[in-house]
C-alpha positions in Angstrom: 84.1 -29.6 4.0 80.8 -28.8 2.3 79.0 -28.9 5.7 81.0 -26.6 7.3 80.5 -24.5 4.3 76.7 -24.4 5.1 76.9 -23.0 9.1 78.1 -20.0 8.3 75.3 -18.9 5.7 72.7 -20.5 8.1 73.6 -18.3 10.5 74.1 -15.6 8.2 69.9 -16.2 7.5 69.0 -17.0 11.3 70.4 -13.8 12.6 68.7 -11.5 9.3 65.0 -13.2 10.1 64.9 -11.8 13.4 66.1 -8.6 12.8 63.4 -8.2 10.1 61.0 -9.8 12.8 61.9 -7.1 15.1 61.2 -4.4 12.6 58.0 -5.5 11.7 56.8 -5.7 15.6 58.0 -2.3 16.1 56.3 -1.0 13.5 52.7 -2.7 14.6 52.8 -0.7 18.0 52.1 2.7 16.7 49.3 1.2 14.3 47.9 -0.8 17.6 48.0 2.2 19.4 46.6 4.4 16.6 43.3 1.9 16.0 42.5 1.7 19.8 42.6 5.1 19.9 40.5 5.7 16.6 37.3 5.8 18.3 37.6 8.8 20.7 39.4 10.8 17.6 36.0 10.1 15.6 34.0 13.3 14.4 30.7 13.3 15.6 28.6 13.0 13.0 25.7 16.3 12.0 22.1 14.7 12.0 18.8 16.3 12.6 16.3 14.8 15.0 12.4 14.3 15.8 10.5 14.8 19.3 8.4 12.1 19.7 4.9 12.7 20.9 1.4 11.0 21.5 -0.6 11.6 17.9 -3.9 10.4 16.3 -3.4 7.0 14.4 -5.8 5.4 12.3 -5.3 1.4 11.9 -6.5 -0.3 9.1 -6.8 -3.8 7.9 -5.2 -4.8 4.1 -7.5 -7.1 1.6 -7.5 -7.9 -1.7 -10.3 -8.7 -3.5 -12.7 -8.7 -6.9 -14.6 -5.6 -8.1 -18.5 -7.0 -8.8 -22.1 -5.3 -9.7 -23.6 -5.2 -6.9 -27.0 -6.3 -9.0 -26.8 -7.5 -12.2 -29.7 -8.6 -14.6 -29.9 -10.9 -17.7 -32.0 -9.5 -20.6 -33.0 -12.4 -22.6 -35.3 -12.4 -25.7 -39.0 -13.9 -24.9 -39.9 -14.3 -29.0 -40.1 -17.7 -30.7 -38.0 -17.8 -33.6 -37.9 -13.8 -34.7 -34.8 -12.4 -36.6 -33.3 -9.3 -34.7 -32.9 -6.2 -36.8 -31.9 -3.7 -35.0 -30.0 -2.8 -32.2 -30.0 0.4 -30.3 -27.0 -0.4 -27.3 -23.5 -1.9 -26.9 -21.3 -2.7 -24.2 -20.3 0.4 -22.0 -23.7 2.0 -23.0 -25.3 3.5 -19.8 -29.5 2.9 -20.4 -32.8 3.8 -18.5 -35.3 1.9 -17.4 -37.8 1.5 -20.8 -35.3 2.2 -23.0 -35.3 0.1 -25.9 -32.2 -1.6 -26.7 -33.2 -3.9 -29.5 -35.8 -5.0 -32.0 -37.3 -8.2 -34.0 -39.1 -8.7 -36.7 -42.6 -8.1 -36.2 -44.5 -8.7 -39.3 -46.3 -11.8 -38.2 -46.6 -10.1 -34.3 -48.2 -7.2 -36.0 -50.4 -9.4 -38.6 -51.5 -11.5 -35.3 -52.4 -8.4 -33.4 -54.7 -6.6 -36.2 -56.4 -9.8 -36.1 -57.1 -10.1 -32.4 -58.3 -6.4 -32.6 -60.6 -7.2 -35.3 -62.2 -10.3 -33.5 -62.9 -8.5 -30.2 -64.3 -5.7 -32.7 -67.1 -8.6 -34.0 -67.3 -9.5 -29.9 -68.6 -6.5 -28.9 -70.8 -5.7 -31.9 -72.7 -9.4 -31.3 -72.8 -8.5 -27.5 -74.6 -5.1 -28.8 -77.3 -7.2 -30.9 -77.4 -9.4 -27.9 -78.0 -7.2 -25.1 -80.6 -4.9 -27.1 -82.7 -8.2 -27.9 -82.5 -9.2 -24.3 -83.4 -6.0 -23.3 -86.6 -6.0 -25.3 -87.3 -9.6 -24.6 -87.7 -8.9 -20.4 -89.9 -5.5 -20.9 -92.2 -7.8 -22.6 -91.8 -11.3 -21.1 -94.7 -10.6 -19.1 -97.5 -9.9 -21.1 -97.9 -13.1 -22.6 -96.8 -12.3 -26.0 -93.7 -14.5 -26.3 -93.0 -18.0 -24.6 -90.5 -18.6 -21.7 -88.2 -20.6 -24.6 -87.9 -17.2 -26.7 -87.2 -15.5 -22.9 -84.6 -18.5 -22.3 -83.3 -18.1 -25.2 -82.3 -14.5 -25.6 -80.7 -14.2 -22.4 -78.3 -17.3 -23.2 -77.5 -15.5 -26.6 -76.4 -12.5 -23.9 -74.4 -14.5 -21.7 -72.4 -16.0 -24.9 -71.9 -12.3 -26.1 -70.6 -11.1 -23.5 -68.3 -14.5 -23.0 -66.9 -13.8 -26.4 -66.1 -10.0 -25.8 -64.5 -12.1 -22.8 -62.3 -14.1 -24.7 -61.8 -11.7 -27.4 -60.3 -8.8 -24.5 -57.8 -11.8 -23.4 -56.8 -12.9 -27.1 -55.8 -9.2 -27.6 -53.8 -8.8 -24.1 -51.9 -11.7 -24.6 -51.0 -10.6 -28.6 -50.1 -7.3 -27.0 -48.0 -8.6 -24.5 -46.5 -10.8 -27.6 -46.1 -7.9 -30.0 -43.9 -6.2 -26.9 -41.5 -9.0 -26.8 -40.4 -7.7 -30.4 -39.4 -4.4 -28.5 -35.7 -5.8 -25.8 -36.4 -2.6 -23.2 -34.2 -2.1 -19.8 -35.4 -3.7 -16.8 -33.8 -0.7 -15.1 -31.2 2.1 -14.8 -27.4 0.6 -15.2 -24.9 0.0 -18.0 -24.8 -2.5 -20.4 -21.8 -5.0 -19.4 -22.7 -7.8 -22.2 -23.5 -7.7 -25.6 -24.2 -11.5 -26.9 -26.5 -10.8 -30.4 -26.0 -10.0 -33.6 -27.9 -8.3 -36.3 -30.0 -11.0 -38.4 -29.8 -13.6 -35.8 -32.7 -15.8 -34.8 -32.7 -15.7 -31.6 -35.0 -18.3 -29.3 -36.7 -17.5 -26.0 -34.6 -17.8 -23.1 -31.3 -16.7 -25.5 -29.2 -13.9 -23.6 -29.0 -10.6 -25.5 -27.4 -7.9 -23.1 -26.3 -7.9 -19.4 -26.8 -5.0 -16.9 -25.0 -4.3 -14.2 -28.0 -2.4 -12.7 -28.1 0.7 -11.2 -24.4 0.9 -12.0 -23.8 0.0 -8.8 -20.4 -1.9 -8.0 -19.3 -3.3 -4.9 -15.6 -4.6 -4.0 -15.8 -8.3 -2.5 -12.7 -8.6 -0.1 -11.6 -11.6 1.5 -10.3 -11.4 4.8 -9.1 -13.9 7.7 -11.5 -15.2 10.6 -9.6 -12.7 13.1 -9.6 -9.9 10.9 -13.3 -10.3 9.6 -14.1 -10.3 13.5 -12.6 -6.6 13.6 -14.5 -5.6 11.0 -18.1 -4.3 11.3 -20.7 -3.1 8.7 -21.1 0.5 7.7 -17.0 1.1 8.5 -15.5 3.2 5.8 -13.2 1.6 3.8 -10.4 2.8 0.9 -10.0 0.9 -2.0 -7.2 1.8 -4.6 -7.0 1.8 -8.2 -4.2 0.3 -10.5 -3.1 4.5 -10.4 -3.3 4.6 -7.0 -6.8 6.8 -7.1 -8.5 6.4 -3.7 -12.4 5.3 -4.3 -14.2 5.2 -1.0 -16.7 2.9 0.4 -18.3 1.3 3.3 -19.3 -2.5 4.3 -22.3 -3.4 3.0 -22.5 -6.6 4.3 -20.0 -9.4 6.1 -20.5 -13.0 5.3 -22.1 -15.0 7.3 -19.4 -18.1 6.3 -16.2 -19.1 5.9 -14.3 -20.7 3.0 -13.2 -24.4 4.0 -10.2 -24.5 2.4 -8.8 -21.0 2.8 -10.7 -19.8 6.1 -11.1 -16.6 4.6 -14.5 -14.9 4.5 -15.9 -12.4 2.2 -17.4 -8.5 3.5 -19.4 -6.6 0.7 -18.5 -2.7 0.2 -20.5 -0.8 -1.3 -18.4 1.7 -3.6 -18.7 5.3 -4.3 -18.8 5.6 -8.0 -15.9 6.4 -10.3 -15.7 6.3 -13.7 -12.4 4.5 -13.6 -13.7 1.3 -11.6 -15.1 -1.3 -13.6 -16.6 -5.1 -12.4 -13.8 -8.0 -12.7 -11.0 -5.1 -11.5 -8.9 -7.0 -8.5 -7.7 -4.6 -6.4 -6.4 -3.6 -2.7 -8.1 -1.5 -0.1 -7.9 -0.7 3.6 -10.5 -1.3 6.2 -10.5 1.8 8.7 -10.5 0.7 12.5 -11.4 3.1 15.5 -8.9 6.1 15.3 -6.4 5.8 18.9 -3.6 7.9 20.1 0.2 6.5 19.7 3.5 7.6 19.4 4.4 7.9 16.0 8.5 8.5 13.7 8.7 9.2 10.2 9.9 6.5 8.0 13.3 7.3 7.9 14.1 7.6 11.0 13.4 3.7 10.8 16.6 1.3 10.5 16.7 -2.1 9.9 19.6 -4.4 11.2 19.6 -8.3 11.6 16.2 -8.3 10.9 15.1 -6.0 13.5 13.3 -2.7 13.6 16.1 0.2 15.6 15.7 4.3 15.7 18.4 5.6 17.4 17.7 8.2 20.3 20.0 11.1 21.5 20.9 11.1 25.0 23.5 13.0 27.1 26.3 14.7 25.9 25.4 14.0 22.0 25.7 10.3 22.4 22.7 8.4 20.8 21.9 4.7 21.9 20.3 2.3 19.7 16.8 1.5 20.8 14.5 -1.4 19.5 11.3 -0.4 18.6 8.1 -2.1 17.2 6.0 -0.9 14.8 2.5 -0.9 14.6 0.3 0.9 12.1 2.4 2.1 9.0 0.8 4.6 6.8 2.6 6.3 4.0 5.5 8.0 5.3 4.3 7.3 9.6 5.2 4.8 11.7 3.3 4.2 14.8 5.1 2.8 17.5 3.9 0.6 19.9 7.4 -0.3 21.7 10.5 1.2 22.4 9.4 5.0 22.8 8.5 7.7 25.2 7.1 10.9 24.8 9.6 13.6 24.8 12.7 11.3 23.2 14.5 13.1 20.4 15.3 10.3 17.1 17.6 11.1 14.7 15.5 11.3 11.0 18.5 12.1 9.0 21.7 10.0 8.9 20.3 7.5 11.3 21.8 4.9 8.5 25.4 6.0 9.3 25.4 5.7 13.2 26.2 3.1 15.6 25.3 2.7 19.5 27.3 5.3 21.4 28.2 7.5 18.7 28.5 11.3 19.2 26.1 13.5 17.0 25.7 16.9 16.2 22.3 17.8 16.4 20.6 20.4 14.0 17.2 21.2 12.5 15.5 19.4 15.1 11.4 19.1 15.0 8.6 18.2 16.5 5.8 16.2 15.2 2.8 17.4 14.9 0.4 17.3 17.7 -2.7 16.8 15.1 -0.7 14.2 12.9 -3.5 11.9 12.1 -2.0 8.5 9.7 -3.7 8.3 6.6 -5.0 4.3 6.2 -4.3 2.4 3.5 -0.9 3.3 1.9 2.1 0.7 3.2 4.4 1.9 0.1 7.6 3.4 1.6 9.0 6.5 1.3 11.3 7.6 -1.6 14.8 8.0 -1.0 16.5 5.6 1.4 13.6 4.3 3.8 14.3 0.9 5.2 12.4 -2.2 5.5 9.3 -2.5 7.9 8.3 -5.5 10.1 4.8 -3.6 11.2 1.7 -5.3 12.7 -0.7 -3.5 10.3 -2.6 -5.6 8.3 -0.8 -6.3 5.2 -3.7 -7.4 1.9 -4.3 -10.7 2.3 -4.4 -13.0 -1.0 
C-alpha cells in the first residue's frame, strides 16, 4: 500500500520538472537572440585621431654613470714638523692659482733665512777684499816687486771668494724655497673638494691638507656595452640629467680604450658644461645623441599595450578601426617613433584608443596632424601623465 502511495506524487514531481524546464528554455531564446545581436546595436564610440607622417627623430643611447673632476690635485704640506696656524679655505671654497690657503709656523724658517742672508752678506764683502787685492796684485806682478807665491796666492784667495758668494747664493735659495713651504698656495684655479687639517696640528711632509678639483672642471664617466660604446664617437653631444631633472650638456671627451672583464662594459669620458648644481661623486643618467633620421612617429597615448605587445589602432572604412601591431623605436618624452606597423597618411586614434577593440565603429572628431618639423627630444623615456601605457621600445634604456 505504501508503494502505490508513492507513484502518484512521483509523477506529480516528473510532470512539474519539465514544465519548469520548458520555461526556463523559453526564456533563454530572447536573451540568445538579444547577445548575438548586441554587437551591431553597439554605439560607435567618439575618439579623436592623428595623421601619421615622416618626422625628424633623434635616437639616443641611455647610461648611467659617476660624476668625477676631470683633474684633480693633492696639496700636501712639504714642512718638517711645523704647527699650522692658520687657515684661509674650506671645502666648497673656489681658489686661484697663488692663493694662499694655509700657513705654519715660521719662527725658526724665518730665524734660518735672516741667517743665510747674513752669510752671503759676509760672502760678498770677502769676495770684495779679494778681488781688489787681486786686482792690484796683476797690475804689478810684472815689475818685480812681489814674488810669483804672493801672485799665487792672491788669486786663490779670489777663486775661494767668489766660491763662497757661490755657496752662500744657494744656502739662501734653498732657505727661501723652505720659508715658502710655510705659505700652502693653489697649484691652480678650481675648488677646494677636501679639507683634511686642523688648526695647531703638526703636520709632516707628504701629509694631505686640501684637495682640488682643478679647474672646476667635472666630467661624467658612463659605462656603456661593447655594441653601444661602438655607436658612440668622441665629440657627440650628450645630455646628462640631474636628480631634478635639470638638463646639463656635454660632449665625449674620450672613449676607453678597454673593456671591464667581468661586466663587458666600457667607460666614455664627457666633458660637462658647468652647473652649479653638479658636484663629483653625483651618479646620474644621460643620453648619448645619435645622427638625427626621419621616421614615422604617434604620441604616447595613442600607444596600447595588450598581452605584452605594442597595438595603435588605425581607422579605416566606414569608421571601423583595425588593430595594428606596431614596434617602437626611439621614445622620447611624450613621441614614439615607429619603425613597424605604419604608413604615412594612416589616421590613429590618440584618445580612447584604451576602450576599443578590432572592428569597432568610431566617431571621429578633432583629428590632427603631426607636425612636419616634430624633431624627438633625446634623453627623456618617462611617460606621459595621465593614462599612457607601457612601452617595449628599442631605444637604449641606462644601462647599470
Amino acid at each position: 500500500m505504501q508503494s502505490s502511495r508513492q507513484i502518484p506524487v512521483l509523477n506529480l514531481f516528473t510532470k512539474a520538472m519539465r514544465c519548469a524546464l520548458m520555461v526556463v528554455s523559453l526564456n533563454a531564446v530572447p536573451v540568445s537572440l538579444a547577445s548575438s545581436q548586441e554587437p551591431s546595436s553597439r554605439p560607435a564610440l567618439t575618439v579623436s585621431v592623428q595623421t601619421v607622417h615622416m618626422n625628424t627623430v633623434t635616437p639616443g643611447i641611455g647610461a648611467t654613470g659617476n660624476v668625477r673632476a676631470w683633474n684633480d690635485a693633492s696639496i700636501s704640506a712639504q714642512t718638517n714638523g711645523l704647527r699650522l696656524k692658520a687657515l684661509h679655505a674650506d671645502v666648497g671654497d673656489r681658489v686661484s692659482k697663488g692663493q694662499v690657503l694655509a700657513e705654519f709656523e715660521d719662527t725658526s724658517s724665518r730665524g734660518d733665512l735672516t741667517q743665510a742672508q747674513a752669510r752671503l752678506r759676509q760672502a760678498q764683502a770677502s769676495l770684495e777684499t779679494a778681488r781688489r787685492n787681486a786686482d792690484r796684485i796683476r797690475k804689478i806682478r810684472n815689475t818685480g816687486a812681489i814674488s810669483q807665491s804672493e801672485v799665487d796666492q792672491a788669486l786663490s784667495n779670489e777663486k775661494n771668494a767668489q766660491a763662497e758668494v757661490s755657496s752662500a747664493t744657494a744656502a739662501l735659495e734653498t732657505q727661501t724655497q723652505r720659508t715658502s713651504y710655510t705659505q700652502l698656495v693653489a697649484p691652480s684655479d678650481g675648488t677646494i673638494s677636501v679639507r683634511n687639517a686642523v688648526l695647531g696640528a703638526v703636520v709632516n711632509p707628504g701629509e694631505e691638507i686640501f684637495h682640488l678639483v682643478v679647474d672646476n672642471r667635472l666630467e661624467w664617466q658612463a659605462r656603456l656595452s661593447m655594441r653601444n660604446l661602438m655607436r658612440v664617437r668622441e665629440g657627440m653631444p650628450v645630455q646628462v640629467f640631474l636628480p631634478d631633472d635639470t638638463r646639463v650638456s656635454g660632449r665625449i671627451r674620450q672613449i676607453g680604450p678597454t673593456l671591464d672583464e667581468e661586466t663587458r662594459q666600457g667607460m666614455a669620458y664627457v666633458d660637462l658644461e658647468a652647473a652649479p648644481q653638479l658636484r663629483a661623486g653625483m651618479y646620474l643618467r644621460g643620453t648619448f645623441s645619435l645622427p638625427s633620421r626621419q621616421g614615422l612617429t604617434i604620441p604616447r597615448q595613442a600607444l596600447v599595450l595588450r598581452d605584452g605587445f605594442n597595438f595603435v589602432f588605425v581607422v579605416k572604412e566606414q569608421g571601423r578601426v583595425a588593430q595594428t601591431k606596431v614596434q617602437i623605436g626611439t621614445a622620447a618624452g611624450n613621441t614614439l617613433e615607429v619603425v613597424d606597423g605604419l604608413h604615412g597618411g594612416d589616421q590613429v586614434v590618440i584618445e580612447g584608443a584604451a576602450f576599443l577593440n578590432d572592428g569597432d565603429t568610431v566617431h571621429v572628431v578633432g583629428a590632427q596632424s603631426t607636425p612636419q618639423s616634430a624633431e624627438q627630444a633625446p634623453g627623456s623615456d618617462a611617460p606621459a601623465s595621465g593614462s599612457a601605457p607601457a612601452v617595449q621600445s628599442s631605444t637604449s634604456q641606462p644601462e647599470s
